[in-house]
Structure formats: C-alpha cells, structure tokens
N, C-alpha and C positions, 0 to 999 in steps of 0.2 A: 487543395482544389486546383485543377490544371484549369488551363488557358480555355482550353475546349468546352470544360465545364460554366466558367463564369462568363464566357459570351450567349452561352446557351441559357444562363440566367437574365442576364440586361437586354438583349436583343427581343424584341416585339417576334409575335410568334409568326405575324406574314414575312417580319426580314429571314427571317430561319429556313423560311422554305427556299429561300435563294439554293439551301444545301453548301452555302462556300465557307470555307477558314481559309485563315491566315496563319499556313506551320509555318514550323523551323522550315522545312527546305522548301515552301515557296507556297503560290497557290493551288489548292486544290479542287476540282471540280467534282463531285461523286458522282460514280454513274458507270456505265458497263465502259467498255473499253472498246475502241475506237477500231472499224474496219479497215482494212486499206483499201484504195481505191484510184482507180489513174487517171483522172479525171483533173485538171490543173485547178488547185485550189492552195488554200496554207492552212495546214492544222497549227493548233496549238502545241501538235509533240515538235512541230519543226521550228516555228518562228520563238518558241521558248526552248533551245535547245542549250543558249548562249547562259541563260538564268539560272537553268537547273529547273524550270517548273513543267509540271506534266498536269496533261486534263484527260477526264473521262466522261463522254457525252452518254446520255440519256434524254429520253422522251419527256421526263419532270423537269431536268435543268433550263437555266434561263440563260439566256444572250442576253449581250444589252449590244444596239446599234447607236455606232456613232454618229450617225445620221442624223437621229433624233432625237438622239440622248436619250431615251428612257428604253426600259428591258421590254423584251419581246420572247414571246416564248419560242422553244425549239422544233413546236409542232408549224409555227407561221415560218419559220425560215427554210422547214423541209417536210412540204407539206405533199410532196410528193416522193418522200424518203421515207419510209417506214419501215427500214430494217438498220436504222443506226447505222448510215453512211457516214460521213464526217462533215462537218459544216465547211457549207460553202465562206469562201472570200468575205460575202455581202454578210457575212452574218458577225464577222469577227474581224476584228481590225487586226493588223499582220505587226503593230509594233506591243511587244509585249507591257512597256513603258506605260504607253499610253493607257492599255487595257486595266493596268492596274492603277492609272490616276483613274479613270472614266469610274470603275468601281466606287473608288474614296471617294468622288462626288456624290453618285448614287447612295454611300451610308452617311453621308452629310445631309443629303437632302431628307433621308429619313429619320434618323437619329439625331439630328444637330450638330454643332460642334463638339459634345460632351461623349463621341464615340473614339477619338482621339485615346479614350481613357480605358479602351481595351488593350488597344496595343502600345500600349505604357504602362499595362499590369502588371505585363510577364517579365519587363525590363526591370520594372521598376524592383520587384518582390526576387529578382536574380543579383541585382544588385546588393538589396539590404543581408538574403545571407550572405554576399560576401564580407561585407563591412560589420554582421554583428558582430562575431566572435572579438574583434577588436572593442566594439563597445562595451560587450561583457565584461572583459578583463578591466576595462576602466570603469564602468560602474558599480563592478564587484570588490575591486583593490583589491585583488586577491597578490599577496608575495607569488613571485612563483617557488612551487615545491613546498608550497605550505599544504601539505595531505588533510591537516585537522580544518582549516579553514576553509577548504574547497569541500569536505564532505559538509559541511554546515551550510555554505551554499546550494549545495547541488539538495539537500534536503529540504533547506528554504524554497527553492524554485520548485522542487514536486511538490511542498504545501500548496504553495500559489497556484498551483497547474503551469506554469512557463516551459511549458514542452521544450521548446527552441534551447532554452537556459540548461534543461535539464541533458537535451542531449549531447550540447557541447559539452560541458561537466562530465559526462561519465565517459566521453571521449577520452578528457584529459586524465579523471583520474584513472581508468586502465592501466595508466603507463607511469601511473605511480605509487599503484600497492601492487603485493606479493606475498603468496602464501607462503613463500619459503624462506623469506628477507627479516627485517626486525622487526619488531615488534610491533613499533605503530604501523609498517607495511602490514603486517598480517591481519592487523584489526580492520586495516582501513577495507584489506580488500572482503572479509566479511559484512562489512558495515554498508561497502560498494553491492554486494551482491544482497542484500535486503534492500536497499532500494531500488537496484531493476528487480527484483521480485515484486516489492509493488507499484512501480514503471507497469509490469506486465501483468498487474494480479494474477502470479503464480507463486507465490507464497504457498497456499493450502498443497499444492501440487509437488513444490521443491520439500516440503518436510512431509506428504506420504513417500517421498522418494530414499528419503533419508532415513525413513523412520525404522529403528531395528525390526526384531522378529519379536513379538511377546511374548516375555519372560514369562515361565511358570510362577504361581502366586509363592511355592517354597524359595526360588531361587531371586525371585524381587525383595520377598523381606529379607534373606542372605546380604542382597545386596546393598539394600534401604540402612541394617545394619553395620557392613562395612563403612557406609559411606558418613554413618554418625559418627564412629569412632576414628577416623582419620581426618576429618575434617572438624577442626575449630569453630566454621559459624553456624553450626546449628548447635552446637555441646555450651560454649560461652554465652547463645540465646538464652539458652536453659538455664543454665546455672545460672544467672542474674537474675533471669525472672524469681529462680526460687528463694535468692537471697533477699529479695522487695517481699516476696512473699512470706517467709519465713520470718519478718522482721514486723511486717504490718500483723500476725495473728500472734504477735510473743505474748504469752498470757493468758490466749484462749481455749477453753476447755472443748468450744466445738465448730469445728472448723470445715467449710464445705468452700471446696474447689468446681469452679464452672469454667471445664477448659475445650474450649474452639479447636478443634481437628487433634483429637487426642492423637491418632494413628495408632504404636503401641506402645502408649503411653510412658517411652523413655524416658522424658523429662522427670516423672514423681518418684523416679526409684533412688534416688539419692534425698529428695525431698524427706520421704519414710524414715527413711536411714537417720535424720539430721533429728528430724521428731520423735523419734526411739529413742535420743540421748539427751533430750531435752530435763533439765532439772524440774523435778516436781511432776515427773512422767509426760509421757505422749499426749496427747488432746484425741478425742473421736474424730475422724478424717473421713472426709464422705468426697468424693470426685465426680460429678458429672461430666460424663466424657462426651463431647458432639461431632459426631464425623458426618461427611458426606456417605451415604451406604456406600456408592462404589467403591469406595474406598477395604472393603472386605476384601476384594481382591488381593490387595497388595498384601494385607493379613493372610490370607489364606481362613477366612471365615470371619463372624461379625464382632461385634464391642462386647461380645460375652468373653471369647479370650484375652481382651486386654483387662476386662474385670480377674479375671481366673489372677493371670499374672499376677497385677498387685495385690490382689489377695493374699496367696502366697508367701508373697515379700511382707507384707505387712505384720501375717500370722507369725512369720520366721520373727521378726522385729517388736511383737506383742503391741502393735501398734492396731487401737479399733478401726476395723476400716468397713466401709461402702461402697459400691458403685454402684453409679446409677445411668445408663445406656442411652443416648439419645442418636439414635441412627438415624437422622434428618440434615437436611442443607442449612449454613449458617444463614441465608436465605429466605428459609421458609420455617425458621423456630419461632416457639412464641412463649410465652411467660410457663404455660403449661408443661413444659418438656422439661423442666430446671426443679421440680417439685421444692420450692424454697419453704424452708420449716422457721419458725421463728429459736430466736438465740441463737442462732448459728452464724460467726463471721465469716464472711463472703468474700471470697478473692475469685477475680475473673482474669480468664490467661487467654490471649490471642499471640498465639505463637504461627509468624509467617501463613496469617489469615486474612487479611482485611484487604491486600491488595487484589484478594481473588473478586473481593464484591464487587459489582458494579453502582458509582455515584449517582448522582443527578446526570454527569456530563455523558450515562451511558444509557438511563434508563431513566423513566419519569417516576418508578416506584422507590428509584434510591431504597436500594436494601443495604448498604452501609446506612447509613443515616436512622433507619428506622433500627436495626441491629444494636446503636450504639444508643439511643436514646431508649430503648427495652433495658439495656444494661445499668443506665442513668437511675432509674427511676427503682431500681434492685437496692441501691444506695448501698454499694459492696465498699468494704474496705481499703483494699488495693485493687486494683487495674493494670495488669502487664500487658506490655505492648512487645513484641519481637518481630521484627520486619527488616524487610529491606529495604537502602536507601535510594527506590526506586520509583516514581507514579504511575504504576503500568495500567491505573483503570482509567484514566482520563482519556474521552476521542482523541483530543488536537493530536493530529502527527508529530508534527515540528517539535514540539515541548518533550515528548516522548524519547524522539532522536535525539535529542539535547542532553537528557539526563542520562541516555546511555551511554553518548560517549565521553559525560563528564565525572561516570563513577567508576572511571578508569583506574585503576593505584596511582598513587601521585609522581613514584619513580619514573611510571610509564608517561605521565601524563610530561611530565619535563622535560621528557627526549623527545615530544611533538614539537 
C-alpha cells in the first residue's frame, strides 16, 4: 500500500478535498497549470524554486491566508479572475517555510496530534525493509550456504504466508542452486522452482508447459513395460507382495486375489508360475482385478485383455484360473464389485494405490478410510501394502515439502 493510498484511508473525506500530499520531491498542489502573467505578484513556481516544490492552481484548490489563519477558497481570492491567472501576493505567503508549517497547523487542528503518523509511515516501513533482511538471518539462524536449511525455511514462511520472509529467501537461494552443479544444487533448484510455482499459483501452467505429446496407447504400454523391467521399485513391490501372499494361502485349495489397480496384471505372472509347482498341485486362483477405466488407455482396451493374458499363462501352467473385471474407482467400489463366494481364502493387494485416495485431511468423505474398513470387514487373510514412502494426500503444504526432501537417498542426503 503506498503513502498515497493510506493517507487517503485516515484522512476525513472534508480534509481530502484540500486535494494536497506530501511526495518525495515536495508539495503538491493538483490543478491545471499556471498562466503567466506580468502583473507583480510571487507564484509558488518562483518563491519554491529554492525547494524543488511546484504548484498548480485551479478553481477547487484552497489557499490558506496567513492573516487569518484559516483556508479560503481560490474563488474569494480571485474573484475577478476567472480564467486561472496566478494568485495574487495576498493570497499566498511568498516564504515557502512558513507555507508548509501554516499547513501542519491546519492538519493539526483537524486531525490532532495523531497526523504526525502519516508521515512517519513511509519513514518508518522504509526503514524496517532495510533492517529486516538482517533480522531474518538472526531469527532464522540459518548457517550461511546451508541450501537444505534455507529451502525448509523459505517453505516454512510460504506456509505462514510471510511474503516479506519468502521473498528474501528465494533471493538468496537463486544464488545457491544450479541445474548444472551437484547434486543437492540441482534438487535444490527444482525444489526452488516449485515454490515460486506456488508463490505464483502457476503450477498447473508450468506442467501443461512441460507436459510431452500423448503417447499412443501401443507405444505407452511399450513403455509402462520397459520401465517395469529396468527398474527395481516396482518388480521387488511385487515380488514381496507375492511372497506374503504366497505364504499366507500355503494349503489353500481356493484362493481369490482382490487387487487395487491391476493395470496389466504383471505382478501375477510369476505368482501362477510359483502355484503351478506347488506340491500337492495348484489351488483354483480367481483374481479380481480393479482399475480405474481410464486406465484402458494405457492398455490399449479394457480388464477383458488382462483377463485374456492370465488366462493364457495360467492355461500354459494347468493352473484353474478366473477373472473377474471391476472397471471402477478405488473410490467408488463397494462390496458388490468383489463377488466374494464363501471358502475361498482372500488376499487383498494394494500396490502403489492408496496414496491416490483422498483422507479426511482432503475430503469429508474420506474414501481411503471407508476403502480400508470395506476391506476390514472381508476378513481376508493377507493384506499387501506397496507404496511409497511418501504422504502425498495430506493438505498441509509444509509436511509435504518436508517429506520430499527428506526421501532424498541417504548418500545424497550427507553431502547437504
């Protein structure tokens, strides 16, 4: 808020019509601009030449005479000037000095002594930014060139809203991360550029910026492919889950699998495989598979090809097999989608699923919560969990930023 603005808030609406401030380069008077004329008098462009302050009369603006001390209008002092000649002598005292104590009396008499506290605002509030940035650093104890402690700050203070806190901070950190530098520079300066993204709520705008071209649904499952067999955390997900699983149905002759975002159904094909060589034969294997439908896309068609697949595999393996198709939201299932038959052991697989729901702390219907209590109440034998060690559903910002940049690798995290 400028000077201009918050005198225009405390000033009574009859002191306003004076039309006068108090700038930087001196007093102003608003109003058309001053004729010349030869006539012996003293404008205000002359006897303020010494000040730097310029005036411009109009027909609204007020004099004040020191005669009488109190304002007089511009039509009594040139009442036979009506084309904005310049004010006479008698209307305007010729020491600049004085014109601007006569003033201050004048906002004293109307205001009180409590007017003082305009122009002490702009001093004042010039002041304190100069001195905050020094009391940040001592309030914040920040080491200097500690990158991991000041981004934790500077996230702290966009919690808060501390505008002030946050913009010094992304001052400093600029000039201490780098996309091209090491390592905690590089993270830092990602980690810097998500939060002026939401400094600027342009998030949504910087990732359609970023966003590739869409993949055909043949060349996204090519790739969905690729990226399970070259990468370890989604294959060791798996395969643990199916050793809990595998371990809690040893004995069971019928066996039904209820698994949260099958996609195409990579995880069971080694499962099949294990249960084919099981002594005393395979057991009947029934799979409920639950995706979100848009998820067909990335198949290239619906949960009838990932039945097709393990079918196949199971037939090759003489292992009895089922599917059973739930193309709904983990969301919006209900007891009915899961056709649960009796004697059949029950194992339920949430593989890199549950951080998608939203809690309490997102939504008052909490569909994790209800999700997990529908599960409860199935009284299944095993429950696999495979996740990340992330809380990406929770609102609070602050706790969010915290956990991302504390599930750093630990190599990485000891060169902070």
């Amino acid at each position: 808020m400028s000077l201009r603005e918050v005198q225009s808030q405390l000033l009574p609406q009859n002191y306003q019509s004076l039309q006068h401030v108090y700038a930087d380069d001196g007093l102003h008077l608003k109003g058309t601009a001053p004729q010349t004329s030869h006539e012996q008098y003293c404008t205000l462009d002359s006897s303020f030449a010494a000040a730097g302050y310029t005036v411009h009369t109009s027909s609204s603006t007020l004099s004040y005479s020191p005669s009488t001390e109190s304002p007089i209008s511009q039509q009594e002092c040139l009442s036979d000037n009506t084309y904005g000649s310049p004010i006479s002598v008698s209307c305007i005292t010729e020491d600049p000095n004085d014109l601007k104590h006569k003033l201050r009396e004048l906002e004293t008499a109307m205001l009180g002594p409590d007017s003082d506290r305009i122009d002490s605002f702009e001093s004042t509030f010039h002041n304190q930014l100069i001195l905050e940035p020094e009391k940040w650093k001592q309030l914040l104890d920040i080491p200097r060139g500690d990158l991991r402690q000041a981004l934790i700050a500077c996230a702290r203070a966009l919690a808060d809203d501390n505008m002030l806190v946050v913009d010094w901070l992304v001052t400093e950190l600029r000039q201490m991360v780098s996309v091209s530098g090491e390592p905690i520079q590089r993270l830092g300066a990602y980690l810097l550029e998500g939060l002026i993204a939401r400094l600027a709520s342009s998030g949504s705008s910087i990732y359609k910026a970023l966003k590739c071209k869409e993949p055909a649904s043949s060349e996204l499952l090519s790739y969905m492919h690729i990226l399970y067999e070259v990468c370890p955390y989604f294959k060791f997900g798996y395969m643990s889950a199916n050793g809990a699983i595998a371990e809690a149905v040893k004995g069971e002759e019928r066996v039904h699998i209820i698994d949260f975002q099958i996609a195409m159904g990579s995880q069971w094909l080694t499962l099949i495989q294990a249960l084919a060589a099981r002594p005393g034969g395979p057991p009947c294997l029934r799979i409920t598979g639950v995706d979100d439908p848009v998820s067909a896309y990335a198949r290239g068609g619906g949960l009838h090809l990932v039945g097709q697949r393990l079918s196949r595999l199971a037939e090759s393996c003489n292992v009895p097999f089922e599917f059973n198709a739930a193309a709904i939201s983990g969301c919006d299932v209900e007891l009915k989608h899961f056709d649960i038959r009796p004697g059949e052991a029950l194992a339920v697989n949430f593989p890199y699923q549950l951080h998608h729901m939203p809690d309490e702390s997102v939504s008052t219907d909490n569909h994790r919560d209800r999700l997990l209590r529908l599960v409860k109440s199935l009284s299944p034998k095993v429950v696999t969990l495979v996740e990340q060690e992330s809380n990406t559903n929770t609102a609070p910002f602050f706790p969010r930023f915290l956990e991302t940049l504390t599930t750093i690798p630990p190599s990485l995290n000891q060169s902070m």
